[in-house]
Phi, psi and omega in degrees: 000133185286159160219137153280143187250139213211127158283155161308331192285328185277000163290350190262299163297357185185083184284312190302314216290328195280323142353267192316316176271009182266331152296335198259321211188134197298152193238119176254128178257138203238135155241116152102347202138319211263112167309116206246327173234180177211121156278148179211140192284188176283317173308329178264330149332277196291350190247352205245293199247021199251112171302162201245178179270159167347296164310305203291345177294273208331313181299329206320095205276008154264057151263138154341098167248037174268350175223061145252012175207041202299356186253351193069033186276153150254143149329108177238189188258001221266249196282181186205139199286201157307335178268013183088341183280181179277149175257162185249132195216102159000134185289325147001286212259012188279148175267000000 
């Protein structure tokens, strides 16, 4: 992925400018030398960095899977409560 580089001070004079290229591609803003931020529009936010729900952790098929069941439940697919997650049920109690 490509990025553009912005000293602070010139984020500081010209925030439209750092807008504009943080639309097209993330904008790392440098202190010192040092990459100290990074802009991004939202829409590449929300597509990128939005945390996922429960389910959608669990299906990830690149998740960790030495901690995607760390207590030894088993997991099912089936209803999900009010909040959208799944329910987790004692391997005992799986039908």
């Amino acid at each position: 992925m490509k990025m553009s580089f912005m000293t602070g001070a010139a984020f500081n004079r010209n925030p439209s400018k750092a807008k504009k290229e943080a639309s097209e591609r993330p904008l790392v803003i440098t202190d010192r030398g040092e990459a100290a931020y990074v802009l991004v529009s939202y829409a590449e936010f929300q597509v990128n960095w939005t945390p996922k729900t429960l389910f959608e952790a669990l299906r990830d098929p690149s998740a960790d899977e030495r901690n995607s069941n760390p207590r030894g439940r088993a997991l099912t697919t089936g209803p999900s409560n009010s909040d959208g997650y799944a329910i987790v049920l004692p391997r005992g109690d799986c039908p």
